[in-house]
Every structure is written in C-alpha cells, then in structure tokens.
C-alpha positions in Angstrom: 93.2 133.1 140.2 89.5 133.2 139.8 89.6 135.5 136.8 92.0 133.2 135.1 90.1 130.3 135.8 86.4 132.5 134.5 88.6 132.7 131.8 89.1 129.6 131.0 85.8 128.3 131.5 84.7 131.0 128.9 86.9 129.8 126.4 86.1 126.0 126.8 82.6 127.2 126.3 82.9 129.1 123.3 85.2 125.9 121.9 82.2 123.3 122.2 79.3 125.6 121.6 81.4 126.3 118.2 81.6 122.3 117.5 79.5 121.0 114.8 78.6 117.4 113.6 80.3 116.9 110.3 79.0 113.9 107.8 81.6 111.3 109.4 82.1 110.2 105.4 84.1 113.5 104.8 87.1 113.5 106.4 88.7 117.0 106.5 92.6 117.2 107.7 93.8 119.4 110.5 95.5 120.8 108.2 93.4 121.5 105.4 90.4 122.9 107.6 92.4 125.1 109.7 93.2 128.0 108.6 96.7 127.8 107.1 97.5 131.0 106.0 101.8 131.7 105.4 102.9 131.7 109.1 106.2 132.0 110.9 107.3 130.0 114.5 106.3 133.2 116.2 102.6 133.2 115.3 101.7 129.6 114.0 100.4 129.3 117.7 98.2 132.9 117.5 96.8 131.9 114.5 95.8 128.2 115.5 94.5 129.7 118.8 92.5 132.3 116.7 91.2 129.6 114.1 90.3 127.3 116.7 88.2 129.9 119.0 86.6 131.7 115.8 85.9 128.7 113.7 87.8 129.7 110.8 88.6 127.1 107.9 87.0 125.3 105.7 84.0 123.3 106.6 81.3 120.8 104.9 78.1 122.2 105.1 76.5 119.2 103.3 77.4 116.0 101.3 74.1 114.8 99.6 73.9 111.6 97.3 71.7 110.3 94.5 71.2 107.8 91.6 71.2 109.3 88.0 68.9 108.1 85.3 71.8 106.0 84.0 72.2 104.1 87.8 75.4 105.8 88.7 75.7 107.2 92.2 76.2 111.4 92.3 78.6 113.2 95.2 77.8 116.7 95.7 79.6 117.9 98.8 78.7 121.5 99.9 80.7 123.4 102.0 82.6 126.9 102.8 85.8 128.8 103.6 85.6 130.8 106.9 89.4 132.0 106.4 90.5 135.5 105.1 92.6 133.5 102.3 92.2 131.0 99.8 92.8 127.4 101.1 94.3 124.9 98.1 93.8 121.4 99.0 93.8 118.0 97.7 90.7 115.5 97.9 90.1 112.0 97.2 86.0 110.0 96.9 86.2 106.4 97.4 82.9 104.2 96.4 81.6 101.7 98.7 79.4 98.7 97.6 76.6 97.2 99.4 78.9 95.4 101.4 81.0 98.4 102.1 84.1 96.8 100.3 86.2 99.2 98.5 85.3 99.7 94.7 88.8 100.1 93.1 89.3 101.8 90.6 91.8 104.6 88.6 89.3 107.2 89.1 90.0 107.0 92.6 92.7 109.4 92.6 93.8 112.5 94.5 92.5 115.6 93.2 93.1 119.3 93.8 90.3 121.9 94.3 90.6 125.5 96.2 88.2 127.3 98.5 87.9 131.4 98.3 88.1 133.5 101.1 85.1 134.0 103.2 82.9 131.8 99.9 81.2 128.5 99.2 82.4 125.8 97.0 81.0 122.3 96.0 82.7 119.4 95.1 80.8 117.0 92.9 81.9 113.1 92.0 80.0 110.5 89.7 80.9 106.7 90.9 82.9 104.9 88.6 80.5 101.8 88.6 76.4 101.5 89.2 77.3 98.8 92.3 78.4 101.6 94.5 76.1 102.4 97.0 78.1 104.6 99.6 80.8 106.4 99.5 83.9 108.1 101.8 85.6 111.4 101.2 89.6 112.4 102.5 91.4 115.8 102.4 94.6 116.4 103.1 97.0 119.3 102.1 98.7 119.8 98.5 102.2 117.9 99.0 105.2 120.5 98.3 
C-alpha cells in the first residue's frame, strides 16, 4: 500500500513539475499537442500515459508580435515537436482590435502546417487590416 501510494505521489510530481505556462492566445487541442502517433484500443491508453508523463507533443515555445513599417501587425509563433513522428495539424489566427472585437475577414481561415519529429517550426501570420492590435490562435486536428 505505501509503495503504491510513493508511487503515485511520484508521478503527480513529475506531472506538474512538467507543466508549463503557455501564451493563453494559442490554443493547442488535446489532440493536436499530444502525441498522436497511429494507435490501436490496446495502446491508445500507454501512449497517452507515456505522452502525458514525458511531455511529448507539440508545444509553443513563443508567440511574439510587431508592427511592420507598413502598420500591419506580424504573428510569429515559435514552437516544437517532442514526438518521435511528424504531427499534421490545422491552425487558424484571428485579429483582435482595440476593443478586442473580432476583425472578420476571409483570411481568417483554417490552415494546415506540420511539425517534424523531435524539430522546431514557426508559424508566421500578417493581419489582414492595420486596426488589429491583438490577436488569438486555435489548433485543432486535420478533419478526415
């Protein structure tokens, strides 16, 4: 009883000492930022547990924003892929104005991007209008 319950005291530990504050205006899915390499019924739940302990997946490293010369707001998200495959996914930037109201418009649009095993990538979006001031950013995975 008291090994099993060291046990899961160590794990517990090892789950929020491996928890790390995202920028709240890049919204990764469970799905795309866990590691979602071809599974069956029989080890779905291994590979979740394993993902979740070692902190595989993709994560945002950085998302950093500036004004160009011509007054348009720049997106550069930086992040990485701690999997041992390639993750596909789709993502979506939506521009915020002072007021954080919604700037429609058709550029706002899902759009796929891939990760590399165990490599960086960066994403990079220019706001559609100069009133945009902010910005918020979903994932989800490629629909089938």
């Amino acid at each position: 009883m008291r090994l099993m319950l060291n046990t899961l005291l160590l794990v517990v530990a090892i789950g929020l000492w491996g928890c790390k504050q995202e920028d709240k205006r890049v919204s990764m899915a469970a799905d795309v930022k866990s590691d979602n390499a071809a599974v069956n019924i029989v080890t779905k739940p291994v590979i979740y547990a394993f993902s979740w302990v070692a902190g595989e997946g993709i994560e945002i490293d950085r998302a950093v924003t500036y004004t160009n010369k011509d007054g348009f707001m720049e997106l550069t998200v930086d992040g990485h892929n701690r999997a041992f495959n390639t993750i596909r996914f789709e993502y979506k930037v939506e521009w915020l104005d002072k007021s954080g109201v919604l700037i429609d418009t058709a550029t706002s649009k899902w759009l796929q991007t891939s990760a590399a095993a165990k490599a960086p990538f960066t994403i990079k979006a220019v706001a559609p209008r100069t009133t945009a001031v902010d910005f918020r950013m979903n994932t989800r995975k490629i629909p089938k």
